[in-house]
Each structure stands twice: as C-alpha cells, then as structure tokens.
N, CA and C atoms as an extended XYZ file, in Angstrom:
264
Properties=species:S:1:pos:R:3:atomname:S:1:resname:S:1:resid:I:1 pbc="F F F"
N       -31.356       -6.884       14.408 N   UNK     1
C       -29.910       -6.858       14.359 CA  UNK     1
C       -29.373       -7.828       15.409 C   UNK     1
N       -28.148       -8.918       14.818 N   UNK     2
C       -27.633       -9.422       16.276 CA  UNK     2
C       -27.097       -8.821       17.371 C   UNK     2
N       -27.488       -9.654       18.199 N   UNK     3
C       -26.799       -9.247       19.886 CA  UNK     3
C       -25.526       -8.472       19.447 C   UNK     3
N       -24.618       -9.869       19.109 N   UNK     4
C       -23.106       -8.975       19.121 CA  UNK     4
C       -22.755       -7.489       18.334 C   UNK     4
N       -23.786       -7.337       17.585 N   UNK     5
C       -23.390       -6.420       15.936 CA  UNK     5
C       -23.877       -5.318       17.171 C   UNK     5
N       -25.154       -5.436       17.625 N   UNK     6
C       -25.659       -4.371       18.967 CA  UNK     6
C       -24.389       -3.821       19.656 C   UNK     6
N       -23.632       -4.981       20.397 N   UNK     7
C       -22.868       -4.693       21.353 CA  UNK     7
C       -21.325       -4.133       20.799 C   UNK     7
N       -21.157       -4.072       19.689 N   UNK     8
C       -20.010       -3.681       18.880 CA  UNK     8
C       -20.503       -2.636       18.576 C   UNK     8
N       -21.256       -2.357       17.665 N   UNK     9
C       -21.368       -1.078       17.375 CA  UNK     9
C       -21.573        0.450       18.836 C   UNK     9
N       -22.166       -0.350       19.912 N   UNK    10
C       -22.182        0.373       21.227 CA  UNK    10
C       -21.025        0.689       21.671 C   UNK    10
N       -20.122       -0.608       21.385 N   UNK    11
C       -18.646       -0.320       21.911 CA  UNK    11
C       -17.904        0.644       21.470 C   UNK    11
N       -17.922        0.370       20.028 N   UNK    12
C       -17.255        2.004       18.825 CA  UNK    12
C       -17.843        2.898       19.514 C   UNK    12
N       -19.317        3.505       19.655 N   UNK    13
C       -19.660        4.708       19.524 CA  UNK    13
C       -19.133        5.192       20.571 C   UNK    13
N       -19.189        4.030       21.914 N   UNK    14
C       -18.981        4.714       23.246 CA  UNK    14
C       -17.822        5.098       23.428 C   UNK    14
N       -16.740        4.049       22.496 N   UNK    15
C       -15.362        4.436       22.786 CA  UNK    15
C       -14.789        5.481       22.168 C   UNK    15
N       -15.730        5.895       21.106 N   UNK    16
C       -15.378        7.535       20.383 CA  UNK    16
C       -15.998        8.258       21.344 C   UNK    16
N       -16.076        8.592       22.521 N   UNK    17
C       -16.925       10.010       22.907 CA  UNK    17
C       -16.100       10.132       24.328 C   UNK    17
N       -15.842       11.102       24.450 N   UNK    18
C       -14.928       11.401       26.412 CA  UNK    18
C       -16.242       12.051       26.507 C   UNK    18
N       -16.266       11.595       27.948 N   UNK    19
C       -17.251       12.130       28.710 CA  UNK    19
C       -16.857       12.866       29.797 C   UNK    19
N       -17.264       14.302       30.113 N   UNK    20
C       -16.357       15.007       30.709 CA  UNK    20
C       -16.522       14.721       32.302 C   UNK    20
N       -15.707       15.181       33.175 N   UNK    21
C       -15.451       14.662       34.188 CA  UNK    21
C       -16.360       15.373       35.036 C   UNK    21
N       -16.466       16.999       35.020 N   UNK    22
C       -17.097       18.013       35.505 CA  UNK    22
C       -18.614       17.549       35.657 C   UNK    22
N       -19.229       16.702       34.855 N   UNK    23
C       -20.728       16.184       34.819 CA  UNK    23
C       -21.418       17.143       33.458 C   UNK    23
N       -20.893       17.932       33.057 N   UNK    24
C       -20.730       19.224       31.748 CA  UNK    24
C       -21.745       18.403       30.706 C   UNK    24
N       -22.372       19.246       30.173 N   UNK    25
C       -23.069       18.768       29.007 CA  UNK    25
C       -21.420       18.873       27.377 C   UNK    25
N       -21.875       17.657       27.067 N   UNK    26
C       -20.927       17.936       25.957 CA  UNK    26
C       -21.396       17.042       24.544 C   UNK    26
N       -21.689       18.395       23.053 N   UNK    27
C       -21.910       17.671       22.006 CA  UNK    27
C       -21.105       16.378       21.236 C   UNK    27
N       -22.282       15.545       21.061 N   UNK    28
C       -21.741       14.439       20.194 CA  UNK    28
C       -21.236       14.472       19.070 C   UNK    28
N       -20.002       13.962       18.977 N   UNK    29
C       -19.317       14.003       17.639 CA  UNK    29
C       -19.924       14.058       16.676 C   UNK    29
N       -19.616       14.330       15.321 N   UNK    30
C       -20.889       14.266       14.232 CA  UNK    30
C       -19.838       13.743       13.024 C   UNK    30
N       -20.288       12.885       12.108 N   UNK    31
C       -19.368       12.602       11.514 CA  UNK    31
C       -19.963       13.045        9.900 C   UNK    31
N       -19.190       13.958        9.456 N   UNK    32
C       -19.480       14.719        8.111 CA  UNK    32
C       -18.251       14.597        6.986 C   UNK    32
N       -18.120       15.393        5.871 N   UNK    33
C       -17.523       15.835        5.101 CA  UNK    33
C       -15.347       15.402        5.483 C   UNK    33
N       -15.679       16.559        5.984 N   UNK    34
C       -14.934       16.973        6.871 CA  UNK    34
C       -13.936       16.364        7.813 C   UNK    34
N       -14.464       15.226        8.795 N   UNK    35
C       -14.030       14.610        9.586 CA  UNK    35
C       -13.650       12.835        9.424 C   UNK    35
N       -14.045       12.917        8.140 N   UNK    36
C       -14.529       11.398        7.461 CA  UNK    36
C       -13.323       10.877        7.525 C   UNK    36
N       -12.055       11.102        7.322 N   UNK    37
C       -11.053       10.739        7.034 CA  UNK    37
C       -10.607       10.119        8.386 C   UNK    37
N       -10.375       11.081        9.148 N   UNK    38
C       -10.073       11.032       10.331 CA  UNK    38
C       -10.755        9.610       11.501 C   UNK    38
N       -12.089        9.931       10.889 N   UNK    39
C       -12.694        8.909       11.929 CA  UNK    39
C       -12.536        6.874       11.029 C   UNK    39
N       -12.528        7.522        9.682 N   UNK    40
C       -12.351        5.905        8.984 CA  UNK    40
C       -10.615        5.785        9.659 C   UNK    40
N        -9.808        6.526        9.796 N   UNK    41
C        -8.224        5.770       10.013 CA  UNK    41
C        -8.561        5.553       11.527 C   UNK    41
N        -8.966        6.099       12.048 N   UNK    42
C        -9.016        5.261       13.861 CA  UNK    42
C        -9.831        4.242       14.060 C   UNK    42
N       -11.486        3.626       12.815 N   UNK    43
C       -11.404        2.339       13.247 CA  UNK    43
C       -11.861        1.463       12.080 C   UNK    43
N       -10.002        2.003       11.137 N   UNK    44
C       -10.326        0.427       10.741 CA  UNK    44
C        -8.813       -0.505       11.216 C   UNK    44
N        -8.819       -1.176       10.844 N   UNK    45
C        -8.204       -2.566       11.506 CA  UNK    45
C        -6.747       -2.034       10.801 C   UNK    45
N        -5.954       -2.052       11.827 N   UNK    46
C        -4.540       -1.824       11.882 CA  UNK    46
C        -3.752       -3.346       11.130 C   UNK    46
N        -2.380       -3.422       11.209 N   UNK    47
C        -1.310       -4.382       11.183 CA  UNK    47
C        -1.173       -5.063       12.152 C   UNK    47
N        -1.291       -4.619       13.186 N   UNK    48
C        -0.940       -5.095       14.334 CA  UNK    48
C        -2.500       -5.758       15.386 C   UNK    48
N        -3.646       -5.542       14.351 N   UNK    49
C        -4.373       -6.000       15.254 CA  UNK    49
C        -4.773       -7.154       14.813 C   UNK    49
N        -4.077       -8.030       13.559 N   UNK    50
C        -4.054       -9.177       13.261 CA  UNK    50
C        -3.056       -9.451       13.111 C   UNK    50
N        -2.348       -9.261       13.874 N   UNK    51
C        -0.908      -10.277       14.283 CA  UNK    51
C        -0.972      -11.988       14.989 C   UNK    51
N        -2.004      -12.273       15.760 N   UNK    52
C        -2.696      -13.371       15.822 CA  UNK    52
C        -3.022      -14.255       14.798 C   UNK    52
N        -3.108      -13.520       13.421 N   UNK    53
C        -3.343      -14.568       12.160 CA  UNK    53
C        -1.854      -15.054       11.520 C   UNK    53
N        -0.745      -14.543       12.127 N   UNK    54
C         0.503      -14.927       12.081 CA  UNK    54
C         0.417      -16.146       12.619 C   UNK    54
N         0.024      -16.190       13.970 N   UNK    55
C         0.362      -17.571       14.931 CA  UNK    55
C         0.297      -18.637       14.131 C   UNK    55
N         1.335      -19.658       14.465 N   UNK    56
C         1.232      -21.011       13.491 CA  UNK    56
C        -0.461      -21.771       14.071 C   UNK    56
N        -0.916      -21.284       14.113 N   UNK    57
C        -2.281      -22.396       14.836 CA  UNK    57
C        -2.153      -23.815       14.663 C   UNK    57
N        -2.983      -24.429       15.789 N   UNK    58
C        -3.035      -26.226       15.320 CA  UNK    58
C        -4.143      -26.517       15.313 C   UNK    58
N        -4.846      -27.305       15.104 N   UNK    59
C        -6.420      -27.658       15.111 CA  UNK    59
C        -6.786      -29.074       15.757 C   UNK    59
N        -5.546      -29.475       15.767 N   UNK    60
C        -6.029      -30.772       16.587 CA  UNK    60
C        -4.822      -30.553       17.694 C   UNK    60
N        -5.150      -31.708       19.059 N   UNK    61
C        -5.227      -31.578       20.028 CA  UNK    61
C        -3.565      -32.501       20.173 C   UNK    61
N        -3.390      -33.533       19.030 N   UNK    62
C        -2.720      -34.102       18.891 CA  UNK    62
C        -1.254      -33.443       18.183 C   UNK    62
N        -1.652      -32.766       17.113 N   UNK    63
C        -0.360      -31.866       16.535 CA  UNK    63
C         0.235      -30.900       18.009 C   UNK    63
N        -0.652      -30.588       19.065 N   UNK    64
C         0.034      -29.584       19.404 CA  UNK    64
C         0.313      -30.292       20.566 C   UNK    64
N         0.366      -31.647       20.911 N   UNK    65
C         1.001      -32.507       21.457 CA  UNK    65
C         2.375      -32.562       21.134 C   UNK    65
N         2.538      -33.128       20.111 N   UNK    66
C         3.543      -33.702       19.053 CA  UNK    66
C         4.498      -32.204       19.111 C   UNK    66
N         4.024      -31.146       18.909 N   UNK    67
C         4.844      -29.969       18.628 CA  UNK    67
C         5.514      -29.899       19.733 C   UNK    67
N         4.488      -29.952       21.319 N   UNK    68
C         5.077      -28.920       22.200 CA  UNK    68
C         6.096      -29.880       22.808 C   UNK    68
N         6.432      -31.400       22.770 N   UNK    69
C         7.281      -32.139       22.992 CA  UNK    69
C         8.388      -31.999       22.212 C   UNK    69
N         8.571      -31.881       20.942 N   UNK    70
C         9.349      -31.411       20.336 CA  UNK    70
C        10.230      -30.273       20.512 C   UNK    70
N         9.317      -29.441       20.558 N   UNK    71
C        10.296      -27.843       20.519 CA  UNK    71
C        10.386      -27.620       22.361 C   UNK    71
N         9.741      -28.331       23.252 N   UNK    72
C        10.197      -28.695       24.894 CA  UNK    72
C         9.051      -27.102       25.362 C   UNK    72
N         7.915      -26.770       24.678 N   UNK    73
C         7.211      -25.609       24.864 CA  UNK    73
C         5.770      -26.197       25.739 C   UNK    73
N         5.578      -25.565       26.257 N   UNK    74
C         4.314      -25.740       26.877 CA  UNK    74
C         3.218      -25.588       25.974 C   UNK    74
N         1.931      -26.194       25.912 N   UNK    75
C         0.690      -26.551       25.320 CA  UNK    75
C        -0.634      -25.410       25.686 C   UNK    75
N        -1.102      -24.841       25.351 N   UNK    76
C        -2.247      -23.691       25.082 CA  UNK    76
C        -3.222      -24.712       24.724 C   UNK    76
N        -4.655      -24.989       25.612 N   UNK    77
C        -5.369      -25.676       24.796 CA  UNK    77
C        -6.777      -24.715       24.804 C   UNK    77
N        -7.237      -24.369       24.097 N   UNK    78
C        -8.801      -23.881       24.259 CA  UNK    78
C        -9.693      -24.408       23.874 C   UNK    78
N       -10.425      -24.370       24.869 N   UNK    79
C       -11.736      -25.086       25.030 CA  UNK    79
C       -13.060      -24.549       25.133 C   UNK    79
N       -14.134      -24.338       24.367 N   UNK    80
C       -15.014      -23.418       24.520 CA  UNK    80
C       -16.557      -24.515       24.237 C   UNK    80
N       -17.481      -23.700       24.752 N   UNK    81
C       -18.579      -23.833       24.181 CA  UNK    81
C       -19.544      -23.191       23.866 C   UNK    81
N       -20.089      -22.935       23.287 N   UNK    82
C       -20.901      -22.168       22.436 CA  UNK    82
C       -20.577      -20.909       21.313 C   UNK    82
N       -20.786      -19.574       20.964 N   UNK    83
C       -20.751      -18.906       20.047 CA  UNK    83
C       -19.704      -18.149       20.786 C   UNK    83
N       -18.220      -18.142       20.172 N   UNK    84
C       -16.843      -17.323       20.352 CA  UNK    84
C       -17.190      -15.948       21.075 C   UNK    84
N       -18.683      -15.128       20.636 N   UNK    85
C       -19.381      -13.854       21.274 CA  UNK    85
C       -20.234      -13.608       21.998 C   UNK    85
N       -20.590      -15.135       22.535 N   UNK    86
C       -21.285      -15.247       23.914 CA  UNK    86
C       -22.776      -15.192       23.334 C   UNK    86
N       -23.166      -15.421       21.754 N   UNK    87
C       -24.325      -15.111       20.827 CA  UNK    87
C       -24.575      -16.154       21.070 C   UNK    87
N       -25.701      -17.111       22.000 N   UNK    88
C       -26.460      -18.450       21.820 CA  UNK    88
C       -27.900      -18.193       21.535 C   UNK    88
C-alpha cells in the first residue's frame, strides 16, 4: 500500500477515536449495521471542502503576472518539488 494511502487512512482512524484523558481503557468504535450512516456522513467530502476548486487558478507564471497588475492584487506563486504528499 502507498506511504500516503498508509498515512491517510491512520489519520481517519485516529481522528475518529477520543482518547480519554484519565489514561482509562476505552473500546474502539466498531463500525456495523447500525452506525454506517453516521460514520459515511462525517467522512465524506463536504461543499465546503472543495471550495478551492472554485479559485480561478493560473498555470503559468505569466497569466498571473498579467492578472495581478491588472486587478492591482498581489501574486501567490507556488513552487514545489517533488510528490504534492511528500511520496518520493
């Protein structure tokens, strides 16, 4: 399995479980019949958590030249290297 798919799926599970403060033993959620509903509406992907695919994006370095002189806005440039999930 990839790294990231590892580290996502760790992230869900961990972020479904409170861990009690007391140091207390406490059972793990179980996901059945029953609870199915509940646990598919808390993680799947909301409205609001692709509101980012709204953004007008630019792809070159030059349009968002041209734009941010125009509309008098400051320039966002990102610059990366390697895999967006830190997966090399």
């Amino acid at each position: 399995m990839k790294r990231w798919i590892q580290i996502s799926l760790a992230g869900l599970l961990m972020g479904g479980f409170a861990f009690p403060q007391d140091g207390g033993q406490r059972a793990a959620p179980v996901l059945d019949d029953e609870n199915f509903a509940a646990w598919r509406e808390r993680i799947q992907t909301q409205d609001e958590d692709l509101a980012w695919e709204q953004l007008p994006w630019l792809t070159t370095y030059h349009e968002g030249l041209q734009r941010a002189a125009v509309e008098g806005k400051p320039l966002l440039l990102w610059v990366m290297n390697g895999h967006p999930l830190g997966c090399t």
